[in-house]
DRENDO-1510 file (C-alpha; in Angstrom, 1 decimal, always signed):
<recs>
REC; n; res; u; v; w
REC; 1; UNK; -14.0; -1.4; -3.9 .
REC; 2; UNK; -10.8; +0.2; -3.6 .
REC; 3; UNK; -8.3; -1.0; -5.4 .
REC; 4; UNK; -4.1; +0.3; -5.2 .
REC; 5; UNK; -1.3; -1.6; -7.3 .
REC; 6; UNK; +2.0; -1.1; -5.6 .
REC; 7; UNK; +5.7; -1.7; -7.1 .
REC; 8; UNK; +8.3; -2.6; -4.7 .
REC; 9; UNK; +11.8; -3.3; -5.7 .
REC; 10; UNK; +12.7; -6.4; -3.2 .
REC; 11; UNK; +9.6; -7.4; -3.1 .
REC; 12; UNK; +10.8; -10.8; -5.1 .
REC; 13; UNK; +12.4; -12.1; -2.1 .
REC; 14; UNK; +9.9; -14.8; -0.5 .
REC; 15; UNK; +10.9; -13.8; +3.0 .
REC; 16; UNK; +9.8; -10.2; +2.4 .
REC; 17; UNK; +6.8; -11.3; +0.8 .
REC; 18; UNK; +6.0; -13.4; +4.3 .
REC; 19; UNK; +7.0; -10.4; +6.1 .
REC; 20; UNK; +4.5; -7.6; +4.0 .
REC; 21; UNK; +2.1; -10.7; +4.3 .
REC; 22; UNK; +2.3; -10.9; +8.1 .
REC; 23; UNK; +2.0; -6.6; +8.7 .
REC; 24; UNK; -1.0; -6.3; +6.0 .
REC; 25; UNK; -3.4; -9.6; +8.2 .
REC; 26; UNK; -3.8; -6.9; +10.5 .
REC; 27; UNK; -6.0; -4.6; +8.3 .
REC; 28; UNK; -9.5; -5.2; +8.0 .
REC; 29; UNK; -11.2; -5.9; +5.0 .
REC; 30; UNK; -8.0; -5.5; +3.1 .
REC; 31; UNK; -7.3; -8.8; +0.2 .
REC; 32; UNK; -3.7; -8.6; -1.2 .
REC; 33; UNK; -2.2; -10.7; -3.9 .
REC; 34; UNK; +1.6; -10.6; -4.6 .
REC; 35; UNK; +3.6; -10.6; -7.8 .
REC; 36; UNK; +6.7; -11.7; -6.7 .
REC; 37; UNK; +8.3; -11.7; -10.6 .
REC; 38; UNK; +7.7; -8.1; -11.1 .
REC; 39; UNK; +8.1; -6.9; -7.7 .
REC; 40; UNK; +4.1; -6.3; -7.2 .
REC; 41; UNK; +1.9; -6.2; -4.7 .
REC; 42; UNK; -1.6; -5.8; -5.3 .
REC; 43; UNK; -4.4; -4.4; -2.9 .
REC; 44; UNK; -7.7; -4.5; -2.5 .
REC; 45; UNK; -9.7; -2.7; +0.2 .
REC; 46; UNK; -14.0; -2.8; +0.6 .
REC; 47; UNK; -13.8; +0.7; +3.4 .
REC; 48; UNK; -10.8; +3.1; +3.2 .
REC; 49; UNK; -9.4; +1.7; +6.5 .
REC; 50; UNK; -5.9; +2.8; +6.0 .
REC; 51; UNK; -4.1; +6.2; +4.8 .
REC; 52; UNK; -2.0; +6.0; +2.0 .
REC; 53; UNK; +0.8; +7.0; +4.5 .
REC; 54; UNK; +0.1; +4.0; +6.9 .
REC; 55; UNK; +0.5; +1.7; +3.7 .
REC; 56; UNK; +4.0; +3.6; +2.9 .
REC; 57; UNK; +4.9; +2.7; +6.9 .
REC; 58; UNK; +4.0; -1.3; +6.6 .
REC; 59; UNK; +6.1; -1.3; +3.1 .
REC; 60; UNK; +9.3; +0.1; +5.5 .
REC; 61; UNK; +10.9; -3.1; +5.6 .
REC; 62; UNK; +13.7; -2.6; +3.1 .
REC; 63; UNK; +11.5; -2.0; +0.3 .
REC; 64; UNK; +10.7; +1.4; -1.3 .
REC; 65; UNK; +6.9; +1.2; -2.5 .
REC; 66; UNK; +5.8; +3.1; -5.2 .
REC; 67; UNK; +2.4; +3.6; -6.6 .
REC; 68; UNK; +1.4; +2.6; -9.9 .
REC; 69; UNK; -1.9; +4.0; -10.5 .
REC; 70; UNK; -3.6; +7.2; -9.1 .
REC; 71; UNK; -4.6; +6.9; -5.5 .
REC; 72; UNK; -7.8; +7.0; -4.6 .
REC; 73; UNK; -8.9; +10.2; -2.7 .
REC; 74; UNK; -10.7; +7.9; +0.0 .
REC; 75; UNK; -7.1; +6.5; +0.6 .
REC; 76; UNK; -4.9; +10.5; +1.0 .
REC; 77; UNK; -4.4; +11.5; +4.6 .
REC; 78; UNK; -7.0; +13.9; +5.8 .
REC; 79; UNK; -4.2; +16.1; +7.5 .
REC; 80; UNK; -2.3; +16.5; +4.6 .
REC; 81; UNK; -2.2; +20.5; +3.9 .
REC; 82; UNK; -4.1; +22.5; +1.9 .
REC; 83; UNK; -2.5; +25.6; -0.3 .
REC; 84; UNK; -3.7; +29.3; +1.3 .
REC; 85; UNK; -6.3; +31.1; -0.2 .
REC; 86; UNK; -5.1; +34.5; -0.8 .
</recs>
């Protein structure tokens, strides 16, 4: 299990909540649980079947997500760049 705490700020407004809600029934395997009095939204995934960049693109409604813990490496892009080896 995968799991990834995000922090919002707006995320206490119910309509965003139904919004998030609505964009995040369209991944697979993927349980969430809001806490709308601190702004948190928490996920839970069985497969990596998002990027963490694809999470950052659903939270574009108005709300800036941040993430609390480390992100899982399952979870990173796999085009993100790597440093030259000299």
């Amino acid at each position: 299990m995968i799991e990834l705490d995000v922090y919002a700020a707006g995320l206490r407004d119910f309509n965003k909540i139904l919004e998030l809600d609505h964009q995040l029934e369209a991944i697979a395997g993927l349980r969430d649980k809001f806490g709308n009095n601190h702004g948190l939204a928490y996920l839970e995934f069985d497969q990596p079947t998002v990027s963490v960049r694809e999470i950052c693109a659903i939270f574009k409604l108005g709300l800036n997500p941040r993430f609390i813990r480390t992100i899982s490496a399952q979870l990173r892009s796999k085009t993100e760049t790597e440093p030259l080896r000299v």
